[in-house]
Structure formats: C-alpha cells, structure tokens
Steps between C-alpha positions, in 0.01 A plus 500: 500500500547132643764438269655822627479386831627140484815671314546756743500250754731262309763785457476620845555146636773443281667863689449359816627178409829632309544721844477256709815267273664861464487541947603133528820558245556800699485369810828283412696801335375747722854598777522831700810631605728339706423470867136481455437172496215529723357733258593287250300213575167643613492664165605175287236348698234748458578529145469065470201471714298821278650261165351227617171671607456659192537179278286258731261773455484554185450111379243495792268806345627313156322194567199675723461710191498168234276331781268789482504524070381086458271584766374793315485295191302161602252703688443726166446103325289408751277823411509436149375148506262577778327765253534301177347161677215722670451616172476163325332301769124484566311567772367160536920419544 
C-alpha cells in the first residue's frame, strides 16, 4: 500500500506540475477579443501567477516528500541496529 501511495503521489505531482507549465504557456497565447485589454491582462496574469504556483508547489511537496522518505528510512536503520546490537551485547556492556 506504501508503494501505492508514493506512486499516487508521484503521478499527482507530476499533474500539478504539467498544469502549472500548461497555465504558464497559456498565459502567453491566451488573447480575448479586441477591446478587452483590461480583461485581457488580469486573465494572462491570473493564468501566469496560478502556473507558477502550481510548479513552485509541486517541487516544494516534491522535495518535502523525498525529505520525509530518507527520513523514514535512516530512522527504520537506526531501529534495526538498535535491536540487533541489544541483541548481541551483554548486560555487563
């Protein structure tokens, strides 16, 4: 189930991520009809700003997520030799 997981995640950061470059490319092609510049703009600019918010935050909850894995992992060593050298060590140790 925590492989599940960690590819779930993976693929769903990878939607938000390829949203976020699809927004940005948008942004640029994105034009209304004439005489709505106004219009124009805010939603070229909304369009940019959401790109860019969806790909910083997507590498952010990329690396969090990596951060949280090796965490996850050296802790679970730690464990193990904990165990095994209680195991093997004497009491007089």
């Amino acid at each position: 189930m925590d492989r599940q997981l960690r590819s779930g995640l993976r693929w769903s950061l990878l939607g938000v991520f390829a949203a976020g470059v699809m927004l940005i490319t948008a942004s640029v092609v994105i034009s209304g009809p004439a005489g709505w510049d106004r219009l124009n703009h805010v939603v070229q600019d909304v369009a940019r700003d959401l790109g860019i918010a969806f790909v910083v935050s997507s590498v952010v909850a990329a690396l969090f997520e990596l951060y949280r894995s090796l965490h996850h992992q050296i802790e679970s060593m730690r464990d193990v030799v904990d165990a095994t050298m209680t195991d093997k060590l004497t009491k007089e140790v």
